[in-house]
Residue frames relative to the residue before (quaternion, step in Angstrom):
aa qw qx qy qz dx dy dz
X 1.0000 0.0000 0.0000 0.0000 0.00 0.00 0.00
X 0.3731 -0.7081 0.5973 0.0511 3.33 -1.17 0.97
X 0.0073 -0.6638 0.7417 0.0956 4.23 -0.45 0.94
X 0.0457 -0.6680 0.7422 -0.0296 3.36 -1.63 0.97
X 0.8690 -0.0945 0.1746 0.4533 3.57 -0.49 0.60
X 0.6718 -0.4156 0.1994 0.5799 3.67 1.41 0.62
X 0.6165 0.4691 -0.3751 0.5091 3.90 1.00 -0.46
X 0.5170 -0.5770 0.6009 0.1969 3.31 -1.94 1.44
X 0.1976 0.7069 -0.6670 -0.1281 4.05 -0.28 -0.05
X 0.2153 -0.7494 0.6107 0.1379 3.50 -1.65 0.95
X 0.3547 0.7939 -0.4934 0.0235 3.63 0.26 1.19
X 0.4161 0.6720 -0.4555 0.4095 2.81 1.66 -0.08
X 0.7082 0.4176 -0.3468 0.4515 3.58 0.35 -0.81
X 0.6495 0.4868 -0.4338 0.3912 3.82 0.61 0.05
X 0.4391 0.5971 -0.3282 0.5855 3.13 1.75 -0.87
X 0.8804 0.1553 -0.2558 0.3680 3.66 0.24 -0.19
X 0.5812 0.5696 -0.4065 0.4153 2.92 1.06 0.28
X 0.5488 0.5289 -0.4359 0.4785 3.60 1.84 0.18
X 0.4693 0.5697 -0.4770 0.4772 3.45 1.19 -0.65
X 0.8482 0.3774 -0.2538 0.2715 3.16 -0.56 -1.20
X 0.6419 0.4439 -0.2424 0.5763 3.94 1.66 -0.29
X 0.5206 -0.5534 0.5523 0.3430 3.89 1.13 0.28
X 0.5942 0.5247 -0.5145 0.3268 3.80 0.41 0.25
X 0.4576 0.6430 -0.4757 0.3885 3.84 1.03 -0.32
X 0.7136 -0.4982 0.4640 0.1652 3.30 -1.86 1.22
X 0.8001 0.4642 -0.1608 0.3443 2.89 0.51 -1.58
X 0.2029 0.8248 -0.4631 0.2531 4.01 1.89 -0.12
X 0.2184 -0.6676 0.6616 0.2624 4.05 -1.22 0.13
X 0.7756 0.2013 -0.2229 0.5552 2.89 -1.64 0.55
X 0.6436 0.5186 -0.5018 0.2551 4.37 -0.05 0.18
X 0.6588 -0.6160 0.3994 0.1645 3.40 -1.23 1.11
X 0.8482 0.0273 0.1415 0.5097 3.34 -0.75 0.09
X 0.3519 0.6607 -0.5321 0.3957 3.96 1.05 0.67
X 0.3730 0.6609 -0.6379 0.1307 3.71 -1.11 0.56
X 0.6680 -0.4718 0.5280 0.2291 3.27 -1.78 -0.75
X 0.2387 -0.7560 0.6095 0.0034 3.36 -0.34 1.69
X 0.0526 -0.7288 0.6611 0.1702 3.59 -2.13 0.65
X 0.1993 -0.7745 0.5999 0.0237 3.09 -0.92 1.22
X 0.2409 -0.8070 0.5382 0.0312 3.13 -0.24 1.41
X 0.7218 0.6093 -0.0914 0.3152 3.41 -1.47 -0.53
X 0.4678 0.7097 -0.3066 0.4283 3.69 1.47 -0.64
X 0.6328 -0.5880 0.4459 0.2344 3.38 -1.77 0.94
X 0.5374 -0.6065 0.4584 0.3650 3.63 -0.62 1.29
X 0.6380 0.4470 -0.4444 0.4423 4.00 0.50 -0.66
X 0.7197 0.4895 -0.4395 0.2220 3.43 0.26 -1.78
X 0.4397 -0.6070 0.6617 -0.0172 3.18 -1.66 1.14
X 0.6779 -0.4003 0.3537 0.5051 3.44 -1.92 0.80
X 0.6711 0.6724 -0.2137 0.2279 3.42 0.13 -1.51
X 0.6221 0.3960 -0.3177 0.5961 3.34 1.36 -1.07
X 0.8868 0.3170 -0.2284 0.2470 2.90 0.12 -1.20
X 0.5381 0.5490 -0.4980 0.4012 3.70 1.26 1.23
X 0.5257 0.6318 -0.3089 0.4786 3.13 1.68 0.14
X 0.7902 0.3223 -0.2271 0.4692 3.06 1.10 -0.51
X 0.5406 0.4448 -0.4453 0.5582 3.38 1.21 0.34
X 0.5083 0.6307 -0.4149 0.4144 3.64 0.88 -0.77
X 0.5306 0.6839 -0.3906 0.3134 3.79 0.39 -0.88
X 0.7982 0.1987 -0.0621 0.5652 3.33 0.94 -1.43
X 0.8790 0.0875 -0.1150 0.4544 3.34 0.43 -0.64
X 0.6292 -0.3959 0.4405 0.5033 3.63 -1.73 -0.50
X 0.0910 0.7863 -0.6023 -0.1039 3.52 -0.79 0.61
X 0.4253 -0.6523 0.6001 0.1832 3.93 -1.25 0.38
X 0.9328 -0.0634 0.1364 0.3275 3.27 -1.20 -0.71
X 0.1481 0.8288 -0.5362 -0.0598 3.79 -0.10 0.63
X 0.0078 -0.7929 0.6068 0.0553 3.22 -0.88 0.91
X 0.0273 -0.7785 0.6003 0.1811 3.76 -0.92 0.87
X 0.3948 -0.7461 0.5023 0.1877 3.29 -1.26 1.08
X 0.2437 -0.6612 0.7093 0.0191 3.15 -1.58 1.58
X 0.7177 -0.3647 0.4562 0.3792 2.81 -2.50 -0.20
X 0.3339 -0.5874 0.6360 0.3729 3.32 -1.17 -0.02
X 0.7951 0.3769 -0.3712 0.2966 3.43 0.17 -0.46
X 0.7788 0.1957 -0.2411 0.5450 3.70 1.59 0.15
X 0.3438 -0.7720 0.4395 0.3043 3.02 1.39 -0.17
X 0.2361 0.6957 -0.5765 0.3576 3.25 0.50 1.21
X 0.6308 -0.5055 0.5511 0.2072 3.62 -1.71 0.64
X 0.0739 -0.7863 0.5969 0.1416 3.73 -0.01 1.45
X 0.7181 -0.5291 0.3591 0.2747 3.68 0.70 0.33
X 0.7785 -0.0530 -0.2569 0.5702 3.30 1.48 1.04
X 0.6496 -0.6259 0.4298 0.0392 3.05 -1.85 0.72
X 0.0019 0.6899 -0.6933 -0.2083 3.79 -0.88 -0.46
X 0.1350 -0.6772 0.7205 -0.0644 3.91 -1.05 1.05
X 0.2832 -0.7091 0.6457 0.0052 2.87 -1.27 1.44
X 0.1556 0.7847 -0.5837 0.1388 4.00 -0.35 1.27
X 0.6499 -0.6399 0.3357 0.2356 3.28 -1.39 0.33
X 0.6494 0.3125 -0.0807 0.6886 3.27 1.87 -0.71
X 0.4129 -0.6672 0.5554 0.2754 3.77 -0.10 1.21
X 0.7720 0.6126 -0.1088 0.1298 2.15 -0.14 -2.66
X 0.7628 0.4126 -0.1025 0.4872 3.51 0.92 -1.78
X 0.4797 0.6354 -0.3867 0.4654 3.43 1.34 -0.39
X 0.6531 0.5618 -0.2314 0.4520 3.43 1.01 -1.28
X 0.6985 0.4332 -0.2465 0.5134 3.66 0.70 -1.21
X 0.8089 0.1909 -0.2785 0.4814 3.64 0.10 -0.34
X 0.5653 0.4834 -0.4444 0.4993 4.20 0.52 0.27
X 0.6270 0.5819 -0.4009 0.3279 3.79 0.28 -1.34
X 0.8682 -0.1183 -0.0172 0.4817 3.50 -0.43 1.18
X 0.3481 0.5863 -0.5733 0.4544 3.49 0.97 1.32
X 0.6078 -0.5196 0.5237 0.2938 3.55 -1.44 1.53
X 0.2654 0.6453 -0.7092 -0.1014 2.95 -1.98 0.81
X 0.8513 0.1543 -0.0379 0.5000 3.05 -0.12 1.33
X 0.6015 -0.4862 0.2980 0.5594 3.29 1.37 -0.18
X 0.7126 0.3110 -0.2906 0.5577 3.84 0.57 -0.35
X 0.6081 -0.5736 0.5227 0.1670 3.56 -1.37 1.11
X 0.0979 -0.8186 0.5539 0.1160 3.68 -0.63 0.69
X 0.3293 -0.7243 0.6046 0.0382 3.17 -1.36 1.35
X 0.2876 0.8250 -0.4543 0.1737 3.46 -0.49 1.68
X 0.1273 -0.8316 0.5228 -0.1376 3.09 -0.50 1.77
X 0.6833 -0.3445 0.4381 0.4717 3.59 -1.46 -0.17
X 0.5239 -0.6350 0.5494 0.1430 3.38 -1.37 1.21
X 0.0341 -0.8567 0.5128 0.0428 3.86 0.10 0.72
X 0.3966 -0.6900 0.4074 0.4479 4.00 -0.63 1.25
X 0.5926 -0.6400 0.4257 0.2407 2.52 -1.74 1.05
X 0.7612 -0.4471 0.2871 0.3718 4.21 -0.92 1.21
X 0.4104 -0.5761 0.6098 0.3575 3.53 -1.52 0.64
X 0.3056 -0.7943 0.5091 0.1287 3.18 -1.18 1.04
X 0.5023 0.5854 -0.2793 0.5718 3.46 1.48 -0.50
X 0.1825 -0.7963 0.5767 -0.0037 3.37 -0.96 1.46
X 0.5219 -0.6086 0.4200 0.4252 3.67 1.37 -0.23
X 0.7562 0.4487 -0.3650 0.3058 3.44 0.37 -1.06
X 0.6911 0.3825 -0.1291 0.5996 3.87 0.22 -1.24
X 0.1737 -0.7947 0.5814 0.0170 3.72 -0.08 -0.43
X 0.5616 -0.5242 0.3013 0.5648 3.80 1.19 0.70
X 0.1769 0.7731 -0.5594 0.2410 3.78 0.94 1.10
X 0.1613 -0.8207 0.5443 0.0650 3.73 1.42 -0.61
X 0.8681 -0.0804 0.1698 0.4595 3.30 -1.64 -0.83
X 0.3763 0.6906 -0.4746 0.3953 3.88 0.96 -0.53
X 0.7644 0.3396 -0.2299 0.4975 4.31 0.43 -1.14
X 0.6127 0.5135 -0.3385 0.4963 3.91 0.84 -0.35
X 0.5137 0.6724 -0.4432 0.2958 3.82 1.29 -0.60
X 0.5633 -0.5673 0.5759 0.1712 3.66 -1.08 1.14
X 0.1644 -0.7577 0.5839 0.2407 3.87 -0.48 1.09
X 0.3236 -0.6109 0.6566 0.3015 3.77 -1.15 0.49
């Protein structure tokens, strides 16, 4: 269990409880195993809800929704680790949670961030010549 700010969160224990059922991402040699975004999601819903409701139909692994850092609010989507992408996609895309339609597709990697030029030169080019 995780305490944040007075709240009980249990993801650690889902996080093991995929290990230990063969649902984790991170398996060798497993088929069709990746990382799902589910976009579009209620500002409340929480890891918790939202392995229960994916749980219904399938094996799911790791959920992680992403917050603010600076309040830690719910920016309104997720990434779910699951064993079948593909089928995750067909039966979730635009299914109700809560009242707001969910948008869920294949997790794509996330851009090269390194342009080449500056090289983490920052504030170094803005410097004031004496």
């Amino acid at each position: 269990m995780i305490e944040s700010s007075g709240r009980m969160f249990l993801v650690n224990r889902f996080r093991y409880l995929a290990n230990a059922c063969g649902a984790c991402s991170h398996k060798k040699g497993g088929e069709n195993v990746g990382k799902v975004f589910v976009g579009n999601l209620p500002f409340e819903a929480t890891e918790v809800d939202l392995h229960d409701f994916f749980s219904t139909d399938l094996a799911v692994g790791v959920v992680k929704v992403v917050r603010d850092r600076e309040t830690g609010q719910s920016r309104g989507f997720a990434f779910v680790d699951v064993d079948d992408p593909e089928l995750m996609v067909s039966l979730f895309n635009g299914r109700d949670l809560k009242g707001r339609l969910l948008k869920v597709d294949l997790a794509r990697e996330r851009p090269d961030r390194n342009h080449g030029l500056n090289k983490g030169a920052g504030a170094r080019l803005f410097r004031r010549a004496r």
